[in-house]
BALUMVO-592501 format. One record per atom (N, C-alpha, C): x, y, z. Coordinates in steps of 0.2 Angstrom, whole numbers, plus 2048, in hexadecimal, padded with zeros to 3 digits. Each point is the difference from the previous one (the first is absolute). Example, Ala and Ser with C-alpha at 12.3 -4.5 7.8 and 13.67 -1.06 7.14 Angstrom:
2
8427E4827;7FC806800;804806800;7FE8057FC;804806801;7FC805803;
//
This chain:
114
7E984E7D3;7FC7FE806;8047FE806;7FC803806;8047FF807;8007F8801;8037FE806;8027F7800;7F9802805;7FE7FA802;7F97FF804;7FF7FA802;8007FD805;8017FB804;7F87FE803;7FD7FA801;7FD7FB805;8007FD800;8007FA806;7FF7FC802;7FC7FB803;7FE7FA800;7FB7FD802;8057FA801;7F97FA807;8037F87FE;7FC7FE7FF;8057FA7FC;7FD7FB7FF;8017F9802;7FC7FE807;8037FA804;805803803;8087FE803;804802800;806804800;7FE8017F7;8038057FE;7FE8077FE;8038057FF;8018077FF;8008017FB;7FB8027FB;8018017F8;7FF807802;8068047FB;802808801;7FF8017F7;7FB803801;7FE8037F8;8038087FC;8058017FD;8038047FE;7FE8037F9;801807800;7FB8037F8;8058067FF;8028017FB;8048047FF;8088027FD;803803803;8087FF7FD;802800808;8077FA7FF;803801805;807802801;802807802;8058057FD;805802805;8048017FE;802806805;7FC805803;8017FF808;7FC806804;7FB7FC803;7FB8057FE;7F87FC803;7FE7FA7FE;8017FC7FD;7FD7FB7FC;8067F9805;8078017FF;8017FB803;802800808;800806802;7FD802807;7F97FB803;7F98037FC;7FC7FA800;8017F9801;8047FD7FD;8017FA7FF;8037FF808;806804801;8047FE804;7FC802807;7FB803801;7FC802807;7F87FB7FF;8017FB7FC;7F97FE7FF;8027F7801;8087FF7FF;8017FA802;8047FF807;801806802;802803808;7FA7FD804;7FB8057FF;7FB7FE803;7FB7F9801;8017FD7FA;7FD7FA800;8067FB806;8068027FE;8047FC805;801803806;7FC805804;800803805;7FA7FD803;7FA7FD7FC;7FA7FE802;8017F8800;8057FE800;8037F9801;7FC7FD7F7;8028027FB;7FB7FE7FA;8067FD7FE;8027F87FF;8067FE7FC;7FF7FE7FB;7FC7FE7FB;7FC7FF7FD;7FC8027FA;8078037FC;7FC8077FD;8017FE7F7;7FB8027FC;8007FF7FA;7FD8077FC;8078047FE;7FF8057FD;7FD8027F7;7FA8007FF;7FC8007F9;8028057FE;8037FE7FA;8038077FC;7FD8007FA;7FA7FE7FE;7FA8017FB;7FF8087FC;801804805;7FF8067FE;803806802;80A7FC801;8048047FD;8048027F9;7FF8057FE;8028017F9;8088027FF;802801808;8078037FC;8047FF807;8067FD7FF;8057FD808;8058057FE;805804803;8078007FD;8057FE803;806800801;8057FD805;7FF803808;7FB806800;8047FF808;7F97FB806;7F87FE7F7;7FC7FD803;8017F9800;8067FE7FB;8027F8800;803802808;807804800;801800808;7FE7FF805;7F8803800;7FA7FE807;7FD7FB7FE;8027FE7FD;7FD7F67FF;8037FD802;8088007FF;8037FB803;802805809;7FF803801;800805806;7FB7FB804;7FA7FF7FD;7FA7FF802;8027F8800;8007FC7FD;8037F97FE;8057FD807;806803801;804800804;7FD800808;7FC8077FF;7FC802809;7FB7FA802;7FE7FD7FC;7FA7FD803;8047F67FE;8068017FC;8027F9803;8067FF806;801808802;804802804;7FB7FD808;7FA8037FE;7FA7FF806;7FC7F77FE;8067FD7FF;7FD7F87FD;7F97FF7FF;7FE8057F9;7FA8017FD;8027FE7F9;7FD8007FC;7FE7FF7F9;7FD8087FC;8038017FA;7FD8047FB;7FF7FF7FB;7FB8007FE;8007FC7F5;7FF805801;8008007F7;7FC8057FC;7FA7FD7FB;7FD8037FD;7F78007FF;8008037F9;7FE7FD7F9;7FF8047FB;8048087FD;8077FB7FF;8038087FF;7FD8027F7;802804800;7FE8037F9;8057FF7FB;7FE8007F8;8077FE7FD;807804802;800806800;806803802;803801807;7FB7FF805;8037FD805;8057FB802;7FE7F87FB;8017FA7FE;8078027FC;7FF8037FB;8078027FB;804801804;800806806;804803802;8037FA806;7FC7FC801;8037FD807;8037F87FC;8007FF7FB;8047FA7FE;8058057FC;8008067FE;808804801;805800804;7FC803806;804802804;8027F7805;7FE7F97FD;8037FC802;7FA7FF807;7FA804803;7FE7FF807;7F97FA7FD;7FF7FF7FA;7FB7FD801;7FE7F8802;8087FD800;8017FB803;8027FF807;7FF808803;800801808;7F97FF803;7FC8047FD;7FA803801;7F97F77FF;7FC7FF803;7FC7FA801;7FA8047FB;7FF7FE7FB;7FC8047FA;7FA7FE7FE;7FA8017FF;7FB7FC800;7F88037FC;7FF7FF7FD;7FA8017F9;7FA7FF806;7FE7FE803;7FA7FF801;7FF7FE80A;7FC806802;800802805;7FF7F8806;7F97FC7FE;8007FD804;8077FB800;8037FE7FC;8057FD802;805802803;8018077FD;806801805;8007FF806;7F8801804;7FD802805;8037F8804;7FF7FB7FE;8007F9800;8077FD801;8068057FD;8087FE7FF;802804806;7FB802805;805803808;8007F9802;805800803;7FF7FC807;7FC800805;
//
């Protein structure tokens, strides 16, 4: 299945709804032109729901912290939203999940921006 992107706010922040895999090519192109734009619309504020990603691979952990990086580069914030188990596995592997601001339950995380 293709990666699939929307987004909505809520209050101040930018909750970015992802569905799909996010892969080599199109999928983390997506990502990378979907956090582009929120921070080209001045959105610093951004909480990426990964509830209905089923499959990340290396170059999609790369546009996360790609994505992580640009937007604290832009003295913005980025959590993430309901990862799925194997998202979860993959990201205390690879050591980012203690980079990454992680969070179960939409309205609080909405409550942990600044």
């Amino acid at each position: 299945m293709a990666l699939y992107a929307t987004y909505r706010d809520v209050g101040q922040v930018t909750v970015v709804d992802f569905g799909g895999k996010i892969t080599l090519g199109d999928g983390s192109a997506l990502l990378r032109k979907t956090v582009r734009l929120l921070l080209d619309e001045n959105r610093k504020k951004i909480l990426i729901n990964l509830a209905d990603v089923d499959y990340i691979d290396s170059s999609g952990i790369g546009e996360l912290v790609h994505a992580y990086t640009s937007v604290q580069n832009r003295e913005g914030e980025l959590k993430l939203l309901h990862l799925t188990r194997k998202v979860r596995d993959l990201l205390q592997i690879t050591k980012l999940y203690t980079v990454f601001d992680v969070h179960t339950e939409e309205a609080a995380a909405v409550r942990s921006f600044r």
